[in-house]
C-alpha positions as CSV (number, residue, x, y, z in Angstrom):
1,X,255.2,37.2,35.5
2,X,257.4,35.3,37.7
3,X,255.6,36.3,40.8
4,X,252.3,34.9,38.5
5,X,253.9,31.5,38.8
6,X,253.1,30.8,42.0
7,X,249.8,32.4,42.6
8,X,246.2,30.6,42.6
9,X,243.8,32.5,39.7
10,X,240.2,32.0,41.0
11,X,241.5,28.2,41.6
12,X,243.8,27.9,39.1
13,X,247.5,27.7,39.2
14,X,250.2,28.2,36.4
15,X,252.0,26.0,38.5
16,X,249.8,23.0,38.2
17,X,248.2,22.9,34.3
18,X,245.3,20.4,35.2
19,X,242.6,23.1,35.0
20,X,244.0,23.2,31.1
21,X,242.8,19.7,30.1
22,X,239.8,21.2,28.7
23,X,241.8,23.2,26.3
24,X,242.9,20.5,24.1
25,X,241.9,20.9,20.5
26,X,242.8,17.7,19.4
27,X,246.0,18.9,17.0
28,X,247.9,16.2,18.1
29,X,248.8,17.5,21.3
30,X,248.1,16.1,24.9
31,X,247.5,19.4,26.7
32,X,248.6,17.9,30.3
33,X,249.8,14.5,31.4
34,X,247.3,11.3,31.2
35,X,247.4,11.6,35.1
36,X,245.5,14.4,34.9
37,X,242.6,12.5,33.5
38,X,242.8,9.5,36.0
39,X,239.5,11.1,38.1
40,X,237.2,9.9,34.9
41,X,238.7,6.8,34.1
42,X,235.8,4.7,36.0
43,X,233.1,6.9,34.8
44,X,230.5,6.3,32.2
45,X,230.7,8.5,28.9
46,X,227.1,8.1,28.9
47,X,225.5,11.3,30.8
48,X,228.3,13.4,30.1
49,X,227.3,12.5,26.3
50,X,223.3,12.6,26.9
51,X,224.2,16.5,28.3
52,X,226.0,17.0,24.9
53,X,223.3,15.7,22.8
54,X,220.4,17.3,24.5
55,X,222.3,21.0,24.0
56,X,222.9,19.6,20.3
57,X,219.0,18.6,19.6
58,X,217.7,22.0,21.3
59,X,220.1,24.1,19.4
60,X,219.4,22.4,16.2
61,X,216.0,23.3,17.0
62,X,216.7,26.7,18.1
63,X,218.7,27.5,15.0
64,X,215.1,27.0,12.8
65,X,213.3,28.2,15.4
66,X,210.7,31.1,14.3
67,X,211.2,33.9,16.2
68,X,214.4,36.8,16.5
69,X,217.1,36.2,16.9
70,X,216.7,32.9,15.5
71,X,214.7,33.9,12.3
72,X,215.0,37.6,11.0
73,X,212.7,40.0,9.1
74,X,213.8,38.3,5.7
75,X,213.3,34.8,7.3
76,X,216.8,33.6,7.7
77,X,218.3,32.2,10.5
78,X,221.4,34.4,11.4
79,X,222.8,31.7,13.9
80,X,224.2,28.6,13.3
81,X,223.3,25.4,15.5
82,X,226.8,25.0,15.9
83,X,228.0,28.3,17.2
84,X,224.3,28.1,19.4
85,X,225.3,24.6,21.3
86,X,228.9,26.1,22.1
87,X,227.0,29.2,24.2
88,X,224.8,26.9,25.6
89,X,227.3,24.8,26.6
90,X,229.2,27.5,28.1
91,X,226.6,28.7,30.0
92,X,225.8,25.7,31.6
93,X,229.0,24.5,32.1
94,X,230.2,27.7,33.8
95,X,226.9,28.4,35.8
96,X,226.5,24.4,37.0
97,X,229.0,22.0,38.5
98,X,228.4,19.1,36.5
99,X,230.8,16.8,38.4
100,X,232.8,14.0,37.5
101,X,229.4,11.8,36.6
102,X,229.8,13.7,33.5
103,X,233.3,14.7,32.5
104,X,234.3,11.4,30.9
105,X,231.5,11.6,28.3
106,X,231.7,15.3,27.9
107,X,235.7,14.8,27.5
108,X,234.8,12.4,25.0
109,X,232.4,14.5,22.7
110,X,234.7,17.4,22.6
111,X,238.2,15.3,21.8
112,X,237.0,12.1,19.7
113,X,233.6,12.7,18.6
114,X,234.6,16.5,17.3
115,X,237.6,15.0,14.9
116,X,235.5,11.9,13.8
117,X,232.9,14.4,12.1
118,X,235.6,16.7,10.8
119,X,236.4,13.5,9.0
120,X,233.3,12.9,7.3
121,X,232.5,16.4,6.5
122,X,235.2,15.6,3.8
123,X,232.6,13.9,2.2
124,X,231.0,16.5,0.9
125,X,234.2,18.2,-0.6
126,X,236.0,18.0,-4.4
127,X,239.6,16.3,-3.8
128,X,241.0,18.7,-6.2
129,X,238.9,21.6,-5.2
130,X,240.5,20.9,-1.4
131,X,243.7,20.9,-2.7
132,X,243.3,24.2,-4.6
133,X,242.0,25.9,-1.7
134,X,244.7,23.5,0.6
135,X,247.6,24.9,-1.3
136,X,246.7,28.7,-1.3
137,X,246.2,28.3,2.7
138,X,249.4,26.7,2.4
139,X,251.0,29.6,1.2
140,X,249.4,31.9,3.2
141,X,249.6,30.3,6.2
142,X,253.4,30.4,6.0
143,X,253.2,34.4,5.4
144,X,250.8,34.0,8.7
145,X,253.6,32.7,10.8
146,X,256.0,34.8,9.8
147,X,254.3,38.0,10.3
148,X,252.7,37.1,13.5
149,X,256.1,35.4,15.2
150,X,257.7,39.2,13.7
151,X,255.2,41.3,15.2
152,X,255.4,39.4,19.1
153,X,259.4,39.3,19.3
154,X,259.1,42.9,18.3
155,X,256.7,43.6,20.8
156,X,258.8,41.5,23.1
157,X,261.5,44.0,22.7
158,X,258.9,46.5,23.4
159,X,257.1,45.2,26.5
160,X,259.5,43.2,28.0
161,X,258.5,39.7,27.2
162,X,261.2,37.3,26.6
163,X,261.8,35.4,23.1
164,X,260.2,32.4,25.3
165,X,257.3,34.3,26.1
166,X,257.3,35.7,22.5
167,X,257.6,32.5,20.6
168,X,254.8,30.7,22.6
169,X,252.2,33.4,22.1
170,X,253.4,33.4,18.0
171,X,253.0,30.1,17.3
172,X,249.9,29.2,19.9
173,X,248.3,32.8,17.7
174,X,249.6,31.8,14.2
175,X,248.9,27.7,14.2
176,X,246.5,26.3,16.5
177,X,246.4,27.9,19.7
178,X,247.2,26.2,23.4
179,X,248.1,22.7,21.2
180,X,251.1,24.4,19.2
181,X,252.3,25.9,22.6
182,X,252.1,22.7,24.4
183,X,254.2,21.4,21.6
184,X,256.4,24.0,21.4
185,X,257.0,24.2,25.2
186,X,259.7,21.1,25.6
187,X,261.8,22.1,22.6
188,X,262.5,25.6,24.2
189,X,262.4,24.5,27.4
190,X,259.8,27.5,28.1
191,X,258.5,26.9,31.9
192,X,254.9,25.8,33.0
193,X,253.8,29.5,34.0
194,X,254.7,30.6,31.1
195,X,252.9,28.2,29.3
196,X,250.2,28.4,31.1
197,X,249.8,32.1,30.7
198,X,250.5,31.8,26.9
199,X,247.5,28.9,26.4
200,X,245.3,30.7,28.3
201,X,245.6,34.0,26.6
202,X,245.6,32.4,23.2
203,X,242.6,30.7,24.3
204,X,240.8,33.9,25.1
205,X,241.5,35.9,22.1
206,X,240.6,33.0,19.8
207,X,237.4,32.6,21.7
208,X,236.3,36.1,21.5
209,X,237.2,36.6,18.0
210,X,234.6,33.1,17.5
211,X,231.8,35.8,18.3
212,X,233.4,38.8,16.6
213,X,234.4,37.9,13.0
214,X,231.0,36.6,12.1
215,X,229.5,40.0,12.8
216,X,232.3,41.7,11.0
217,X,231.8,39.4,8.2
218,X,228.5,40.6,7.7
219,X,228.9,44.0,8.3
220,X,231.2,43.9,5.6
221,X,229.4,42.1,2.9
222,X,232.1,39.2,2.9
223,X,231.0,36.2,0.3
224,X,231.5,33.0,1.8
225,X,234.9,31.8,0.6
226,X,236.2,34.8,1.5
227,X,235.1,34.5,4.9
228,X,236.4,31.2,5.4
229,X,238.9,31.3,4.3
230,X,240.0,34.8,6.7
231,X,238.4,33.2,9.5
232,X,240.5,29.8,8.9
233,X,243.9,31.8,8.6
234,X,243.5,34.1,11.9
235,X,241.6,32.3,14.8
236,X,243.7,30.0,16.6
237,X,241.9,26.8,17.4
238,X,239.9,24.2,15.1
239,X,237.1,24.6,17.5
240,X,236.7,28.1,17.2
241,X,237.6,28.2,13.4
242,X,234.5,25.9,12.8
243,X,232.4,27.7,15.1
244,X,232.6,30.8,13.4
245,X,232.9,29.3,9.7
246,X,229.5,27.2,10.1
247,X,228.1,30.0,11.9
248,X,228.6,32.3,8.8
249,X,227.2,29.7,6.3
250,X,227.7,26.0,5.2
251,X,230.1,27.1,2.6
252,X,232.0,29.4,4.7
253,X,232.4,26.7,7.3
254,X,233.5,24.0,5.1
255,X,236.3,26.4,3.7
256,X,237.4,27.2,7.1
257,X,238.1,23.8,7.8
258,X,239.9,23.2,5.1
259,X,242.0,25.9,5.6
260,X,242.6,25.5,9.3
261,X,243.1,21.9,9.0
262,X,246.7,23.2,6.3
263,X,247.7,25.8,9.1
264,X,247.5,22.6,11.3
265,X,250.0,21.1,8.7
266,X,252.3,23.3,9.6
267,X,252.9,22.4,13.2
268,X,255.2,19.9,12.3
269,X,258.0,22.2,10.0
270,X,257.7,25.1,12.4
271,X,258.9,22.5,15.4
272,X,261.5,21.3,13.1
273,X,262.5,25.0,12.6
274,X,262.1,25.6,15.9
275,X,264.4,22.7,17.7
276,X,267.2,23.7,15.0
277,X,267.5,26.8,16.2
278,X,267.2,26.3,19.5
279,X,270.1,23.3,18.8
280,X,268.6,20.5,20.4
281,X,265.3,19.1,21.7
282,X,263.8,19.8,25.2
283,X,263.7,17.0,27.9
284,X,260.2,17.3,28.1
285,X,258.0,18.7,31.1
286,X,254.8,18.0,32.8
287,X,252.8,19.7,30.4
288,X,254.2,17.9,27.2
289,X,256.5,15.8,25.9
290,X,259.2,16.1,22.3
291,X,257.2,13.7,19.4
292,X,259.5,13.0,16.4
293,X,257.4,15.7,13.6
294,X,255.7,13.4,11.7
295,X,253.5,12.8,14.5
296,X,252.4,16.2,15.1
297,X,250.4,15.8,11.8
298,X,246.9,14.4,13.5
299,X,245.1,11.7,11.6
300,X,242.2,13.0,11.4
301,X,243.5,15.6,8.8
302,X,244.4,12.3,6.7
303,X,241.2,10.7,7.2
304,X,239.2,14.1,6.3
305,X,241.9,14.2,2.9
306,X,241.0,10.5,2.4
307,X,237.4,11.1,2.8
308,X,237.1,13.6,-0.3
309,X,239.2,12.3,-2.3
310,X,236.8,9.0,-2.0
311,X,233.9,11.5,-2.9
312,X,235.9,12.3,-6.0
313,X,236.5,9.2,-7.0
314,X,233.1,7.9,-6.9
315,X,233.6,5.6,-3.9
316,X,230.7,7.2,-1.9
317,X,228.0,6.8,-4.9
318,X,224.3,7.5,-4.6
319,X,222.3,4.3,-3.6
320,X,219.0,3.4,-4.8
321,X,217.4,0.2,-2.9
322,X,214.0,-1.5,-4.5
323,X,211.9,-3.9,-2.6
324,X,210.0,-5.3,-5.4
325,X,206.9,-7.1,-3.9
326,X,204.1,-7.0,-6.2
327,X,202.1,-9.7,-4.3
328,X,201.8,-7.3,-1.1
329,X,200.9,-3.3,-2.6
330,X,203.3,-2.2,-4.6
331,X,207.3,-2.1,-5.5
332,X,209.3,0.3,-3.5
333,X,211.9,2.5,-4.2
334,X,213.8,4.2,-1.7
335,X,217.1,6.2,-3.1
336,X,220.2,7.5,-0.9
337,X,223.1,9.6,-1.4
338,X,226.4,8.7,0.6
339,X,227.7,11.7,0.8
340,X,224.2,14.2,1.8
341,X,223.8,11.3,4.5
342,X,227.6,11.4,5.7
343,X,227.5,15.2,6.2
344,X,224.0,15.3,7.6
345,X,225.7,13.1,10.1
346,X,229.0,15.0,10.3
347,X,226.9,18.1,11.0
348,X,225.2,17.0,13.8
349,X,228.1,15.4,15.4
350,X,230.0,18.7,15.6
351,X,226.9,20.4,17.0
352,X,227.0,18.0,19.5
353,X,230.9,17.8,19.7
354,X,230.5,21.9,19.9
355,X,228.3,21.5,22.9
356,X,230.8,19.5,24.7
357,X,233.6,22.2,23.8
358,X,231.4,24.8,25.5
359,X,230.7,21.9,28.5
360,X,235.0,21.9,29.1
361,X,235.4,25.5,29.1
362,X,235.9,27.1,31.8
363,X,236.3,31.4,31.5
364,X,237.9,31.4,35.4
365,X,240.6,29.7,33.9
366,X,241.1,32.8,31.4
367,X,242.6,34.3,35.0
368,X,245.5,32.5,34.5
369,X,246.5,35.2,31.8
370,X,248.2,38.4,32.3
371,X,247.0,42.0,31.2
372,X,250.1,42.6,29.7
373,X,250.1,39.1,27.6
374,X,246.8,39.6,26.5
375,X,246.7,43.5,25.0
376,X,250.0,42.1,23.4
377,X,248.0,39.1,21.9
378,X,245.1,41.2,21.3
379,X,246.9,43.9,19.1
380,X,249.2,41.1,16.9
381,X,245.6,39.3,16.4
382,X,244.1,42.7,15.5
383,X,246.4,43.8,12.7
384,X,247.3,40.0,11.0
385,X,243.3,39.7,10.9
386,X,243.7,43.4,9.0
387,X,246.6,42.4,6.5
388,X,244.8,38.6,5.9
389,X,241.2,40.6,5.2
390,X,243.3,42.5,2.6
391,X,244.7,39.4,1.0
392,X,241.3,37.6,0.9
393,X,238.9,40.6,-0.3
């Protein structure tokens, strides 16, 4: 590991976390330091989001589109626009050099557009039916951490890892992936190779079980609140959780969120828990910096709480506009409900916030990770997502 540190992985370094800007999930957490995204400060968000929205507008298409694997013997479409933009924009993002023409506007899809539609998707949620389904993820959530920070410092003990090692790959697996780590990382003082072999692997096993669950989902006959809820207590990042939840149905995806967006929640307590034990704060590194804990509760959890609880209320009412002209043909009436037009909108924004996810992520910087991390990481995620199937069946 130590020898890791210093070594270049197919360009990039654990010594020098820039390649791991793209990793940001948007919990809260600055991934590396602002300098790191100086190179697009004079750049245009424009192309980078006309790239975005192209992937978005042909995979919406694609989704409906009439032929396999888009449309199946029963005439269903299996695959989700959402989880179709995020290939895409993998593919194009790791086969063509985009440049820095683009980044600023693909940086900007992925880390503000993506939490603005999170946001409005709360507008087609029940207030109380969120915090019914907020509460029980809650409480699992908390049995998530425990279990999963159990089963790494006993592997640590196993394989060698270190309770630094260990704690970083327990709470990046049981919260929300390379942003709890990042947050984590000052308060134990854990070192920038280590991080950056921790978000890296996290990363990877999150991404891989994006593709995985939804296939095991329906090879097991999961209903959808079922499913979203398993698939919003074990993969690590909001990205991923959504990918996979819309990608199994509407339903399933809007449970996801609401159950990842509680495991999110609970950043803040476990860094509480965390700096007590540890006795003090960490001075802060080049990969992240000590926030009092309040602030590791992202706003855009509040605004998406806000935004169902005006559904609820009946702040976000149906609309019906007449244009009574009898003197030219005849009177008009055109109706509109808030909420169906607020998530119409909040679905196509995270297809196209999806597509810039896929634009930032770059699988050579999976290199980063070890073997030894990532079988570690890959067994823990294994039997958690086993125990949490149990719990939700």
């Amino acid at each position: 590991m130590k020898a890791q540190s210093q070594k270049q992985n197919g360009g990039y370094s654990t010594t020098d976390l820039s390649w791991a800007e793209y990793l940001d999930s948007f919990e809260g957490v600055d991934t590396v330091k602002q300098s790191a995204q100086i190179e697009t400060a004079s750049s245009s968000i424009w192309p980078g989001l006309g790239i975005a929205m192209g992937l978005a507008t042909m995979a919406s298409w694609l989704s409906k589109a009439p032929i396999w694997p888009f449309t199946n013997a029963a005439g269903a479409h299996p695959l989700d626009a959402i989880l179709i933009a995020a290939v895409m924009g993998m593919l194009l993002g790791n086969g063509l050099s985009l440049g820095r023409t683009y980044k600023e506007g693909i940086t900007f899809v992925s880390r503000k557009l993506l939490p603005f539609s999170v946001v409005l998707l709360g507008a087609r949620l029940d207030f109380f039916e969120l915090l019914a389904v907020g509460s029980r993820s809650l409480v699992l959530g908390c049995l998530v951490v425990g279990l999963t920070l159990v089963f790494f410092l006993v592997l640590a003990r196993w394989w060698k890892f270190t309770s630094i090692e260990a704690l970083l790959l327990g709470i990046g697996t049981a919260i929300c992936g390379g942003s709890a780590i990042v947050a984590v990382a000052p308060v134990i003082k854990a070192k920038q190779a280590e991080v950056a072999v921790s978000v890296a692997t996290v990363t990877l096993i999150g991404l891989v079980a994006m593709f995985l669950l939804p296939i095991v989902g329906v090879f097991l006959g999961m209903d959808a609140r079922a499913f979203g809820l398993w698939v919003g207590l074990v993969i690590h990042q909001t990205p991923q959780v959504v990918a996979a939840g819309f990608a199994y149905g509407p339903e399933a995806g809007e449970v996801a969120t609401v159950v990842k967006l509680a495991r999110v929640c609970l950043l803040a307590p476990v860094i509480v828990g965390v700096s007590l034990v540890w006795g003090k704060w960490g001075s802060g590194r080049e990969i992240g910096v000590s926030k009092p804990w309040w602030r590791h509760i992202p706003l855009f959890v509040l605004g998406f709480v806000g935004m169902a609880l005006l559904r609820t209320v009946g702040f976000l009412p149906d609309i019906d506009l007449s244009w009574d002209q009898s003197n030219v043909i005849s009177s008009t009436v055109f109706s509109m409900s808030l909420p169906t037009v607020l998530s119409k909108t909040a679905t196509f924004l995270l297809v196209i916030a999806m597509a810039g996810v896929g634009l930032e992520t770059r699988l050579a910087a999976f290199r980063v990770s070890s073997l030894r991390a990532c079988a570690a990481a890959a067994l823990v995620f294994l039997f958690l997502a086993s125990i949490v199937l149990l719990l939700v069946q």
